[in-house]
C-alpha positions as CSV (number, residue, x, y, z in Angstrom):
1,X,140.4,106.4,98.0
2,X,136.8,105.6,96.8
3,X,133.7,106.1,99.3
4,X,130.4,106.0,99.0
5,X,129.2,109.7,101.1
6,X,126.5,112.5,101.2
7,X,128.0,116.2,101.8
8,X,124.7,116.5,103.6
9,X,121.7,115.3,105.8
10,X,119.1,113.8,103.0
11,X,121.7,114.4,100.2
12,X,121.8,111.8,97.4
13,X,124.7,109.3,98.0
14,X,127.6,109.2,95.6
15,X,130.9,108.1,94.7
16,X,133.4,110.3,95.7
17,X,137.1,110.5,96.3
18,X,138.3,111.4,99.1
19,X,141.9,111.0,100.8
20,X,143.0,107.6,102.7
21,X,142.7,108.0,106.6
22,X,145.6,107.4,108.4
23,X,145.4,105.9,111.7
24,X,145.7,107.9,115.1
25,X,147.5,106.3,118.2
26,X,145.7,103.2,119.6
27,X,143.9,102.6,116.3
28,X,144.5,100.2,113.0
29,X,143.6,101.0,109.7
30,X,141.8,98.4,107.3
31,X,142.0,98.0,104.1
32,X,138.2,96.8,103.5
33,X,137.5,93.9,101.3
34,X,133.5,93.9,101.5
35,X,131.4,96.0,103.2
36,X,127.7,94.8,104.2
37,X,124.4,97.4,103.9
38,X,121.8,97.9,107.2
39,X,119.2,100.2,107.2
40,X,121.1,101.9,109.5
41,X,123.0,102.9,106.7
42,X,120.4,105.3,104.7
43,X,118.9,106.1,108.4
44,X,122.2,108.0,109.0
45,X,122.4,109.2,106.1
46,X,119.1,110.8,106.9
47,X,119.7,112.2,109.5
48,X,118.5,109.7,112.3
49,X,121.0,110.5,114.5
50,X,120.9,114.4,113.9
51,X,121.8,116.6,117.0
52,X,122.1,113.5,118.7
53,X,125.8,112.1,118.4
54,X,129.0,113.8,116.1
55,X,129.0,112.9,112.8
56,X,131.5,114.0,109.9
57,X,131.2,115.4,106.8
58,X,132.0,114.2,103.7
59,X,129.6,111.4,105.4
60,X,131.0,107.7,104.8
61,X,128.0,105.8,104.9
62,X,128.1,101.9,106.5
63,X,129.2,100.2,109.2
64,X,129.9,96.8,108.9
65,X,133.2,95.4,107.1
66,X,135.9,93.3,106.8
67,X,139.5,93.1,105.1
68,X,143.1,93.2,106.4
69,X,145.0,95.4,108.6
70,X,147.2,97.3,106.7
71,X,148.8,100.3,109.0
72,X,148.9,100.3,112.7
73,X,148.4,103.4,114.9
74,X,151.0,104.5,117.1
75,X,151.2,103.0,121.0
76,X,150.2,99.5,121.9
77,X,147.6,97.5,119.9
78,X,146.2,93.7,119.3
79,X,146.4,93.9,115.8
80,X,149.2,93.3,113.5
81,X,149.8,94.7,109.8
82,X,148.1,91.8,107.3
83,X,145.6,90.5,110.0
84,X,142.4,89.4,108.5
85,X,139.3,91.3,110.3
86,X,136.1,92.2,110.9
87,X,133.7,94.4,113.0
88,X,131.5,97.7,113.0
89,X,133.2,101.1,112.7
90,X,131.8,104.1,114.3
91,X,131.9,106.8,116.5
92,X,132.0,109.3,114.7
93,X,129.7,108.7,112.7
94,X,130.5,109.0,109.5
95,X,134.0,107.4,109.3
96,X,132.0,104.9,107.8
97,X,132.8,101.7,105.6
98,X,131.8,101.8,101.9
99,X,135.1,102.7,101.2
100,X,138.9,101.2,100.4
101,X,140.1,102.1,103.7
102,X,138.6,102.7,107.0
103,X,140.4,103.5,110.9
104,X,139.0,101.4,113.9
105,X,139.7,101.8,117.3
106,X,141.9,99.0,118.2
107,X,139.5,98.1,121.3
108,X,136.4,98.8,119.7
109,X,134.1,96.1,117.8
110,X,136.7,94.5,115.9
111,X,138.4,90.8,115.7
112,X,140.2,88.7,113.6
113,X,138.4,86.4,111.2
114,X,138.4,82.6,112.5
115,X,139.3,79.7,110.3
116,X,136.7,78.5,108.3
117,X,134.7,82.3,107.8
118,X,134.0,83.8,104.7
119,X,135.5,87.4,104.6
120,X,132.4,88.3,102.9
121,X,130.0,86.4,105.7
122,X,131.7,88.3,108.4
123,X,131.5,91.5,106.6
124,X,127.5,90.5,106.7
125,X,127.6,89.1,110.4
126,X,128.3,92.3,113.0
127,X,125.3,94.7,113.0
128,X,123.0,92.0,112.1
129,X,124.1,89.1,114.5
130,X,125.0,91.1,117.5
131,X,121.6,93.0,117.1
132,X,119.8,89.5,117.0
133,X,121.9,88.1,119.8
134,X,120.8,91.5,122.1
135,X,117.3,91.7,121.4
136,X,117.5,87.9,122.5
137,X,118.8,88.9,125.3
138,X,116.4,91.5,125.9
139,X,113.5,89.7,125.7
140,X,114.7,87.6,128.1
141,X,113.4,84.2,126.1
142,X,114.7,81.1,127.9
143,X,112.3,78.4,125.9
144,X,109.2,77.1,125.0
145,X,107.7,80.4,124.7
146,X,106.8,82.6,121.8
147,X,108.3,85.2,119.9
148,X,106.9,87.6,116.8
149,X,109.5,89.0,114.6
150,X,108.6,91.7,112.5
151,X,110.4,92.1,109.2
152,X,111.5,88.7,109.8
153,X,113.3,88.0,106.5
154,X,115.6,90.5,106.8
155,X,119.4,90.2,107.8
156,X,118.6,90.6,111.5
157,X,115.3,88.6,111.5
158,X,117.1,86.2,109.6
159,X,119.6,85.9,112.4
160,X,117.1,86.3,115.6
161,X,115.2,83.5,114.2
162,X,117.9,81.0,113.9
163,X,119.2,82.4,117.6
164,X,115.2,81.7,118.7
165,X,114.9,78.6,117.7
166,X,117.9,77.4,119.0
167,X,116.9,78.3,122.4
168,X,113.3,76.4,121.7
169,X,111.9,79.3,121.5
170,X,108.6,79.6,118.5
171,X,109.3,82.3,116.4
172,X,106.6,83.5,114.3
173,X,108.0,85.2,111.1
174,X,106.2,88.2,109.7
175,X,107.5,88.7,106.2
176,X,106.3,90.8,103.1
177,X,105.2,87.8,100.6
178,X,105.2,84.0,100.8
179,X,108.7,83.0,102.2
180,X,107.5,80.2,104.4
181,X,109.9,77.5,103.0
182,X,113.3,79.8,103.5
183,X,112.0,80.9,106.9
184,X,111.1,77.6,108.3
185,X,114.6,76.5,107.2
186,X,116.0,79.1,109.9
187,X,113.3,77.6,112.3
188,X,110.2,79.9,112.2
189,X,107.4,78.0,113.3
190,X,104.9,79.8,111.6
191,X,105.3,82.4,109.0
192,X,103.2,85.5,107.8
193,X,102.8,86.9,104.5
194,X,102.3,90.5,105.9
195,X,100.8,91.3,102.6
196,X,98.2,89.5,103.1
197,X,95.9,91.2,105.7
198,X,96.3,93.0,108.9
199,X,99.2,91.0,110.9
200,X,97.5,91.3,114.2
201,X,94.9,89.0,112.9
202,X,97.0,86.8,111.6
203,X,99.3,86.7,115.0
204,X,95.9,85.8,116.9
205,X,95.4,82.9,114.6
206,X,98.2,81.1,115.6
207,X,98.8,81.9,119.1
208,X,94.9,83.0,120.4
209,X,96.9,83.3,124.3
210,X,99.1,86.4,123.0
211,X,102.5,86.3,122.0
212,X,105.5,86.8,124.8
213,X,108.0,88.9,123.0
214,X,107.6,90.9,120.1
215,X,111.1,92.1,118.1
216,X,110.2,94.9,115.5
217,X,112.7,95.2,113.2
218,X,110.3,97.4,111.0
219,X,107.9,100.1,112.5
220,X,109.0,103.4,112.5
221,X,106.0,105.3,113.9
222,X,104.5,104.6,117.5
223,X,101.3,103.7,115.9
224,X,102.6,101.1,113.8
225,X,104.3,99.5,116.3
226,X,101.4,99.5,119.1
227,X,99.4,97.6,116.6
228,X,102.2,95.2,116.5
229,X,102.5,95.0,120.0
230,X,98.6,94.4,120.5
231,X,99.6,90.7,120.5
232,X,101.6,90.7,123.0
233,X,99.9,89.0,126.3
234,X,99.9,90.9,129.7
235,X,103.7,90.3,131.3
236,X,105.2,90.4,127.9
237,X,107.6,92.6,126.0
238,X,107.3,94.6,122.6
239,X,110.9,95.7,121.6
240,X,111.5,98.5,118.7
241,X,114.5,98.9,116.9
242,X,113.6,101.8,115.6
243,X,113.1,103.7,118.4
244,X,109.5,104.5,118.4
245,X,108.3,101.9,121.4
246,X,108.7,105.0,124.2
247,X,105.6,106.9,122.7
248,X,103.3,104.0,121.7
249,X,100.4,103.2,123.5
250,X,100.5,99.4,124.3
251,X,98.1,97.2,125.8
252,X,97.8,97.2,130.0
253,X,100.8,94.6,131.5
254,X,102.7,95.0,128.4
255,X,106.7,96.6,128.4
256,X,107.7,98.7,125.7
257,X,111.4,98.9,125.1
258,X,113.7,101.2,122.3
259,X,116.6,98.7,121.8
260,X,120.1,100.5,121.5
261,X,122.7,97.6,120.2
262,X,126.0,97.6,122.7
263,X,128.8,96.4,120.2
264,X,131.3,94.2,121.7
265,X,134.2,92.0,120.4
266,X,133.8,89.7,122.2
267,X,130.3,89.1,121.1
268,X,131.5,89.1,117.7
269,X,134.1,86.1,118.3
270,X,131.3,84.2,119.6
271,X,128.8,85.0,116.8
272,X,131.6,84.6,114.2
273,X,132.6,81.0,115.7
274,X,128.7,80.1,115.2
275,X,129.0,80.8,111.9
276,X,132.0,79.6,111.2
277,X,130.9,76.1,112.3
278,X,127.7,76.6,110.6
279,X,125.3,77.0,113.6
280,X,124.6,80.3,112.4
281,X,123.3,81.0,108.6
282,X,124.1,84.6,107.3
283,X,121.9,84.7,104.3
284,X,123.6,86.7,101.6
285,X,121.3,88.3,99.3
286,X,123.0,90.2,96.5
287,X,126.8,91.2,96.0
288,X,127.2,94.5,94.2
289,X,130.6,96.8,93.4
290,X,130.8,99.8,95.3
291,X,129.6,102.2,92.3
292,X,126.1,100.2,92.9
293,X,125.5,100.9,96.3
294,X,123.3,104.1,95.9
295,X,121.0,102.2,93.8
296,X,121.5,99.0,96.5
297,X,120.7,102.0,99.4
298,X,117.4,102.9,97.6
299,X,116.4,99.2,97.0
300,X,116.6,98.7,101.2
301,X,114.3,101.3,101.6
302,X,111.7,100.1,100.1
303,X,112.0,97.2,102.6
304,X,111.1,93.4,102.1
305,X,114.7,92.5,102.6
306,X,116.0,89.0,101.7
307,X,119.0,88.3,104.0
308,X,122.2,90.7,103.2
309,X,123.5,92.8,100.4
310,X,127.4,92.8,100.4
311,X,129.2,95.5,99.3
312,X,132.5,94.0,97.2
313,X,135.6,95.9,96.9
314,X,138.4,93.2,97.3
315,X,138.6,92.8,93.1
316,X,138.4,96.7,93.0
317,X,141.6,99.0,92.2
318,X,142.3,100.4,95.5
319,X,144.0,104.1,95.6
């Protein structure tokens, strides 16, 4: 089969060939259809996770999918050959998902497409929404206060705002140029062109008080995100997903917090039905052919995100 993999840690990503997993007891294997891009991804890929959890080599980079059952692991299971599905591969990490075929533990974050999804907006929804949905969680917002989203326009910001604002909470968007129109169609309140002038600044401008929870999708040194979280009023709570809250110094009163996403399938069917019904927007990007996701990798990187890139491999030759 085809798969996009690195042979090693900070290796250049490339289409390779590699043979078709076959499924161990208690697990189905999928034959992927579209595959959706996180940072995650190139993270991994660069070792994030080094000397932390297993990971395999060749390295199959991604996480997110969906497509149809085709082979069932031995035992019992929930899934049945031709099922339409979705979820988040992983552990090990690795046995990722920009490829034609990918094994999932049966009870791990996987579920069947509802009526009504796209295949390739549930590929986009996993990572994305049950990240947004957590952090919600998290920051423990119940309503008319505030929240400041870092990298806002992104496929997790994207989701968290919508999730915000339907809770009444006002999200404050900081985004890299002028997206205040598609942002305040997901329900940002106020939006910031972080390009602009130092973000803290613009943060007090709006909300003079302090902000209540801060969600930074972005920083990835402790510096960076204490400057962030300098808007945050005393009682409040600065969350990093990128794991660099623990050795920031933030204002006195204020709770740092390095957010580690629980996957669950059951959050997924209740994320999924939201979409589904159209409660839940999953802004789609750019759709690109496997062979393009190196370049589609290196383009993330650079960051200023604009919803998802979609990985398509449902019109490809599978072998």
């Amino acid at each position: 089969m085809r798969a996009i993999a690195v042979d090693a840690f900070r290796a250049d990503p490339a289409l390779v060939e590699m043979p078709k997993p076959e499924p161990a007891a208690g697990e189905v294997r999928v034959r992927v259809e579209y595959a959706s891009l996180n940072p995650y991804d190139w993270q991994t890929a660069d070792g994030s996770l080094e000397g932390l959890v297993p990971h395999v080599f060749p390295l199959v980079i991604g996480v997110d999918f969906a497509g149809r059952v085709d082979m069932i692991g031995s035992g019992s299971n929930r899934f049945r050959v031709g099922d339409k599905v979705f979820g988040r591969a992983g552990p090990p990490v690795g046995a990722g998902t920009y490829c034609d075929y990918v094994c999932v533990p049966q009870d791990a974050a996987i579920t069947v497409v509802p009526p009504g999804l796209d295949a390739r907006i549930a590929a986009a929804l996993p990572s994305a929404g049950m990240t947004a949905a957590q952090l919600l969680e998290t920051a423990a917002l119940r309503g008319h206060e505030s929240l400041l989203i870092i990298g806002a326009a992104g496929g997790v910001g994207s989701c968290l705002t919508q999730l915000a604002r339907a809770r009444d909470v006002r999200v404050v968007a900081a985004v890299r140029g002028d997206e205040r129109a598609r942002m305040g169609s997901l329900g940002a309140a106020v939006t910031i062109d972080t390009t602009r002038g130092p973000t803290a600044g613009s943060v007090r401008a709006v909300c003079p008080d302090g902000i209540d929870a801060l969600a930074d999708l972005v920083s990835d040194t402790p510096e960076a995100f204490a400057a962030h979280a300098a808007t945050v009023r005393p009682g409040g709570i600065a969350l990093s997903t990128r794991g660099v809250a623990a050795g920031a110094v933030l204002p006195e009163g204020v709770r740092g917090i390095d957010f580690r996403l629980d996957p669950s399938p059951v959050l997924l069917d209740v994320l999924a039905a939201g979409a589904a019904e159209g409660v839940l927007r999953v802004p789609i990007d750019i759709e690109l052919p496997l062979e393009k996701a190196p370049q589609a990798l290196d383009r993330n990187r650079t960051g200023g995100a604009r919803g998802k890139t979609v990985i398509v491999l449902r019109n490809q030759r599978n072998r």
